[in-house]
Backbone bond lengths (Angstrom), bond angles and torsions (degrees), N, CA, C in turn:
res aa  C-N    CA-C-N  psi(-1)  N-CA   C-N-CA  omega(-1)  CA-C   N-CA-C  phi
1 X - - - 1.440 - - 1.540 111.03 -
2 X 1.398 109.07 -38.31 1.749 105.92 173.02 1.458 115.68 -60.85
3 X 1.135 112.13 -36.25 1.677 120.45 -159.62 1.761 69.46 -73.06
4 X 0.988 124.66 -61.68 2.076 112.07 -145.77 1.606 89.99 -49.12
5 X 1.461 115.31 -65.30 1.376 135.62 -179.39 1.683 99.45 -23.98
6 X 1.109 141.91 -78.15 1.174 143.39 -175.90 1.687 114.42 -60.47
7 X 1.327 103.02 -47.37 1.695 91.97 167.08 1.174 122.50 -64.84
8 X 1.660 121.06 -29.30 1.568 116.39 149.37 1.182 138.38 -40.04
9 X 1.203 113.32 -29.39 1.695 140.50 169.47 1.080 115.55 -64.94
10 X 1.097 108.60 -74.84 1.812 121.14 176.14 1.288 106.96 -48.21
11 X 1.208 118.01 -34.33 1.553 114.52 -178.85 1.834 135.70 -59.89
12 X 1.712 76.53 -59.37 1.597 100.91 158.82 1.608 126.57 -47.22
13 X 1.650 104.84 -60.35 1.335 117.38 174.93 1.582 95.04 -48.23
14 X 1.222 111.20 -82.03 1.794 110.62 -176.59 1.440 136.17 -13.60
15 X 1.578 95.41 -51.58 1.840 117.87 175.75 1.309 115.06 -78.83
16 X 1.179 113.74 -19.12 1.959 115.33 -171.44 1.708 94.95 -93.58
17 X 1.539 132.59 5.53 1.168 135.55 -176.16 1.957 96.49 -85.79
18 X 1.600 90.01 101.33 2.398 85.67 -174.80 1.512 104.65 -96.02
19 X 1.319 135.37 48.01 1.312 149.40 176.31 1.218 123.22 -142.42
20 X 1.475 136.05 138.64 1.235 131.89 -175.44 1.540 103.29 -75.31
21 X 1.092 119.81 166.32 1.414 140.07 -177.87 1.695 104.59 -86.92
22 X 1.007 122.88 -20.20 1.483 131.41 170.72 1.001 118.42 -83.59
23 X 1.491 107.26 -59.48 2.066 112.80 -170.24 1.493 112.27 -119.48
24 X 1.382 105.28 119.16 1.414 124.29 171.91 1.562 98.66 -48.28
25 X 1.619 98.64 127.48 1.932 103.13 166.15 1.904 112.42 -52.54
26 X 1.118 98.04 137.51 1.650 97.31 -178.13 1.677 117.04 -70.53
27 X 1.820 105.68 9.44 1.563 98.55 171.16 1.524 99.27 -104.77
28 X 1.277 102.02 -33.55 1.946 87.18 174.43 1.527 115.29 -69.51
29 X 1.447 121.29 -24.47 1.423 107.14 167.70 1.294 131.52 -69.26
30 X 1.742 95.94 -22.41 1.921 82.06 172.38 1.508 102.66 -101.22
31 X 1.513 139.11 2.96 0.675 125.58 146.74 1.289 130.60 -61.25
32 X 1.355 143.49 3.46 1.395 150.66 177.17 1.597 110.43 -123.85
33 X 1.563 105.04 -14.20 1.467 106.71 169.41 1.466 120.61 -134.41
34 X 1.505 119.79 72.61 1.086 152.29 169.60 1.918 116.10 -22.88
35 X 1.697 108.30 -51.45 1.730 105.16 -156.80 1.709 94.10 -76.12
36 X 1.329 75.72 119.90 1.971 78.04 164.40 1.581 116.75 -89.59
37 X 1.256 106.50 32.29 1.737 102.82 174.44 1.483 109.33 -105.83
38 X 1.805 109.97 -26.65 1.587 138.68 172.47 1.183 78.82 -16.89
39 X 1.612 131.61 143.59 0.981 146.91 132.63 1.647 112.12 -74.00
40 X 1.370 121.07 -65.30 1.084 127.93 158.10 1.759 128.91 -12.34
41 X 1.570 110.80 -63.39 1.561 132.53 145.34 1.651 107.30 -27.14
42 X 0.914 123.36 -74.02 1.246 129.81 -167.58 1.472 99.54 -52.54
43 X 1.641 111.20 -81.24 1.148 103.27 -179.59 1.842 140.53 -18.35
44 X 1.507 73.54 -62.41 1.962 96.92 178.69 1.866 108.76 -43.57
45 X 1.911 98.74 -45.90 1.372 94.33 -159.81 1.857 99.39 -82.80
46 X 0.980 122.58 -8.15 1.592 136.20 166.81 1.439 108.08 -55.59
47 X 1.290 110.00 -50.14 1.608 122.90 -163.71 1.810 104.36 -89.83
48 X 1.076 110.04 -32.87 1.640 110.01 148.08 1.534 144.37 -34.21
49 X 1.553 88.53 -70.34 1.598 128.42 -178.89 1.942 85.81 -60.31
50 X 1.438 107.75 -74.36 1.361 84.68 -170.89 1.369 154.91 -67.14
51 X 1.390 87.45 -3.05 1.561 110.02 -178.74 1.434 110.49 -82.38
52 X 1.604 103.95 -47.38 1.403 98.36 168.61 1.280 123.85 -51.60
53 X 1.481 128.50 -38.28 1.779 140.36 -163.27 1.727 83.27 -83.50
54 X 1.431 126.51 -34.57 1.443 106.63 165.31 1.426 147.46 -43.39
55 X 1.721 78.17 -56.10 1.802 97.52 164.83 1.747 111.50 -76.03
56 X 0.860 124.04 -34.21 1.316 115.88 178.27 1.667 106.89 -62.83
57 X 1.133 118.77 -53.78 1.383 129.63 -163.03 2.168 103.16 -75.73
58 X 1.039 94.24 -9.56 1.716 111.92 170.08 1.522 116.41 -84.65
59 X 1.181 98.48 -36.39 1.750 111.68 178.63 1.779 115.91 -62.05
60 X 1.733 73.78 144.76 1.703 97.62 -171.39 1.754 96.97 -75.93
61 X 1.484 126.96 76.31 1.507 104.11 154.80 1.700 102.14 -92.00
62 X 1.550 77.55 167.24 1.710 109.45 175.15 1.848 102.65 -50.18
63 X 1.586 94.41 146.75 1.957 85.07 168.00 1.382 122.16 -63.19
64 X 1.003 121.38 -33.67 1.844 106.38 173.91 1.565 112.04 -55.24
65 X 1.463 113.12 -28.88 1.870 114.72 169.88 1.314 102.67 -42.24
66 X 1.482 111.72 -62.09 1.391 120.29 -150.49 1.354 131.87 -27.42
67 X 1.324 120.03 -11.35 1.180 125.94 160.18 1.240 127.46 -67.40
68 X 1.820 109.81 -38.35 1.522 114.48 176.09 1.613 111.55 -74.35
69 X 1.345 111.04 -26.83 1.572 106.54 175.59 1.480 113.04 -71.32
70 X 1.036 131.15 -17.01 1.738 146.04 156.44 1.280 95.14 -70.75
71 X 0.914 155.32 -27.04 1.588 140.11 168.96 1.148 114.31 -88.04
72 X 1.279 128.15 -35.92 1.285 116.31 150.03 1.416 141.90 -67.67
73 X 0.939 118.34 -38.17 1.570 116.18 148.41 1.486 117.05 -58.07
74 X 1.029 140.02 -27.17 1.479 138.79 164.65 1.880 105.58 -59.52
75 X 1.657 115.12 -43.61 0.901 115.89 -169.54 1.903 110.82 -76.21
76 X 1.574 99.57 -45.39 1.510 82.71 152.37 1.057 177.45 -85.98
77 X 1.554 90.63 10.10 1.710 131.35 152.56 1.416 102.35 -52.41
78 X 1.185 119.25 -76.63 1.783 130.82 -178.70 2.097 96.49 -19.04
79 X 1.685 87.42 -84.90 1.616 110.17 -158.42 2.188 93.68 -52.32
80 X 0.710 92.88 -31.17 1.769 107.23 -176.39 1.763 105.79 -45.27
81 X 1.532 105.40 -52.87 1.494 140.64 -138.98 1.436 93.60 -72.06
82 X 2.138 96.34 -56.45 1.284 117.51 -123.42 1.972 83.56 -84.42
83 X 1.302 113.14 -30.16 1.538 131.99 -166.08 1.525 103.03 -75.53
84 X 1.613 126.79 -51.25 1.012 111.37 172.93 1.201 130.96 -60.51
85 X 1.780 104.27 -38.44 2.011 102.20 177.80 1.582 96.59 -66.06
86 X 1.433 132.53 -35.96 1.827 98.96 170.01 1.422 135.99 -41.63
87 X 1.716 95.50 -56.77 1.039 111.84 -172.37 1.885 111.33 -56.52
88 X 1.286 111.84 -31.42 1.711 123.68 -166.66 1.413 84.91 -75.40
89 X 0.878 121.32 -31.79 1.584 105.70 -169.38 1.873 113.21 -79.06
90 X 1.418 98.59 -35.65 1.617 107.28 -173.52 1.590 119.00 -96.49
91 X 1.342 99.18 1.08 1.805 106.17 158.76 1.331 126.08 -157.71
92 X 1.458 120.20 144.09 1.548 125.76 -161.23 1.482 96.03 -95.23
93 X 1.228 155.94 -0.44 1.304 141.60 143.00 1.356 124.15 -90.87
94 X 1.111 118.17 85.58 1.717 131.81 -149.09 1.365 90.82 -89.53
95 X 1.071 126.94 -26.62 1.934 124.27 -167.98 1.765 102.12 -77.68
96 X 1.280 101.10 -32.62 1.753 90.82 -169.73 1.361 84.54 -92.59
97 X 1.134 142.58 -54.46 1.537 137.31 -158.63 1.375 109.12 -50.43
98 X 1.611 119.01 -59.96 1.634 119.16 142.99 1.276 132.22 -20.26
99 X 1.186 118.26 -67.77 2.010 107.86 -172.91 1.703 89.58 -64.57
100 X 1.581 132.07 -46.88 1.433 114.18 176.36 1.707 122.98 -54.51
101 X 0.780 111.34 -41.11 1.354 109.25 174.80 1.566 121.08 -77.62
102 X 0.821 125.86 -7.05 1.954 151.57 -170.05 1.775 82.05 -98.55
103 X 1.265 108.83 -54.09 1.908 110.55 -167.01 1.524 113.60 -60.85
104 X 1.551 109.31 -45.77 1.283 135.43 164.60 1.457 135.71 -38.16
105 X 1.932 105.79 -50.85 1.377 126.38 164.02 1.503 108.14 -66.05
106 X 1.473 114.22 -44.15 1.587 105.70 -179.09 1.025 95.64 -90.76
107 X 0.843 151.91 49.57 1.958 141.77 140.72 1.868 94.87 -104.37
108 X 1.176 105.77 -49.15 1.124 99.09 -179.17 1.762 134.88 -57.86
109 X 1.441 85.72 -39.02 1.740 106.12 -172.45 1.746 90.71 -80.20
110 X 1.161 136.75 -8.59 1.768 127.48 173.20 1.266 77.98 -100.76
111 X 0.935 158.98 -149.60 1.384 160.61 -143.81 1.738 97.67 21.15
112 X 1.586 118.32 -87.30 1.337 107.52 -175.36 1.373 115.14 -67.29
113 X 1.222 140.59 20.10 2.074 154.00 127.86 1.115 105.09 -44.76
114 X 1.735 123.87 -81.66 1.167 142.89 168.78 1.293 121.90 -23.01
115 X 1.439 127.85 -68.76 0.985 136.93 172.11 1.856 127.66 -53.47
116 X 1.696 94.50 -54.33 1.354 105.54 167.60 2.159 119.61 -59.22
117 X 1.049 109.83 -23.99 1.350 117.23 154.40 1.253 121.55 -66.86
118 X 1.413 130.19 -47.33 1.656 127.62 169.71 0.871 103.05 -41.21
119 X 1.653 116.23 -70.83 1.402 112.56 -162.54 1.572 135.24 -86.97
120 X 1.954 103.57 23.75 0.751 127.27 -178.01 1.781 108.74 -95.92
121 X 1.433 103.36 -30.37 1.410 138.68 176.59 2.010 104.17 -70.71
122 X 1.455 108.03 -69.70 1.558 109.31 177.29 1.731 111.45 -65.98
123 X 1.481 136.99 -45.73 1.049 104.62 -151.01 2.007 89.15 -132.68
124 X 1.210 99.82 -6.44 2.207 93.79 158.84 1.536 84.77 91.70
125 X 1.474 125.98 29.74 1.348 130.75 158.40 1.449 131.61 -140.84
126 X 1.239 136.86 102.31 1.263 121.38 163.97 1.531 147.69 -15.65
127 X 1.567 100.92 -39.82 1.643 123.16 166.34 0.849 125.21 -130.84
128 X 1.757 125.33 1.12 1.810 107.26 -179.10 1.314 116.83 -70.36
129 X 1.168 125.72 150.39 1.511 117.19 177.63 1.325 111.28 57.99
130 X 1.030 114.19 37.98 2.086 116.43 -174.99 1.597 105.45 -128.83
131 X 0.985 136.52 138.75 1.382 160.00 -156.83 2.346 79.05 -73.85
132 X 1.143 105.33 -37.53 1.492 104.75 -151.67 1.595 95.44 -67.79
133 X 1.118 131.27 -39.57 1.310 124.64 177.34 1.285 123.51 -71.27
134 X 1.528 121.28 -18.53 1.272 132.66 179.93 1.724 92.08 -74.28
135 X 1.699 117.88 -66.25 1.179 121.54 154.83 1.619 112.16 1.72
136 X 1.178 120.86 -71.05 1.437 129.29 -147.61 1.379 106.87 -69.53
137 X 1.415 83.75 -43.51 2.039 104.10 -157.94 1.978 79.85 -63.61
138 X 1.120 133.05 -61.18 1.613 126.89 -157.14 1.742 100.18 -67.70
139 X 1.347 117.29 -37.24 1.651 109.52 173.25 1.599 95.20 -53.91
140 X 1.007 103.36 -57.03 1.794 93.09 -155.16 1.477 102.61 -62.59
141 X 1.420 124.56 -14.72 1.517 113.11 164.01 1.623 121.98 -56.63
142 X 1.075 97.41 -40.62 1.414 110.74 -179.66 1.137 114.88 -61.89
143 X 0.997 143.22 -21.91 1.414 149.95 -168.72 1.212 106.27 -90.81
């Protein structure tokens, strides 16, 4: 009965964890990284924003969606746009900096796949209670 008792524990503690184990939620990161002059900051939250509007704009909705998946791909055109003219500006080998940063967005955008499937699996939603919608709501500030 103790052992159940404690694996009950571990369990709970485990499941009440609403963040992937990979990617910091994008409000605790700018909550821990404050200067909005960071070039770096910017970047990072660019390479976020678009990965997410990747994976979103990748997703299987129903055809009546289809409009919102056109908004997302519209939206990751935007965040796409806005990251490369930084980046073109802050390095003269744009071809390697590109396929790295192209490598970067898709590591990222399977990560929020990955994740959005777990919790598609535990609670019969893609984003409730998921770091990814919180995600969204701060991209779309940015915009």
């Amino acid at each position: 009965m103790r052992v159940f008792k404690l694996s009950l524990a571990l369990l709970i503690i485990l499941s009440v964890k609403s963040h992937s184990e990979n990617m910091l939620p994008l409000k605790k990161y700018l909550k821990n990284n404050h200067d909005f002059k960071d070039l770096s900051r910017t970047i990072y939250l660019l390479k976020r924003c678009t990965a997410l509007h990747y994976f979103l704009s990748d997703n299987k909705f129903t055809t009546k969606d289809n409009n919102v998946r056109i908004r997302y791909a519209q939206d990751y055109n935007f965040f796409s746009i806005k990251l490369y003219k930084i980046l073109s500006l802050e390095n003269s080998d744009f071809s390697k900096l590109n396929k790295k940063v192209d490598n970067e967005i898709l590591k990222f955008s399977k990560t929020y796949l990955r994740d959005s499937k777990k919790n598609l699996q535990k609670t019969g939603s893609s984003f409730k209670r998921k770091y990814i919608l919180d995600d969204l709501k701060i991209c779309s500030k940015i915009q």
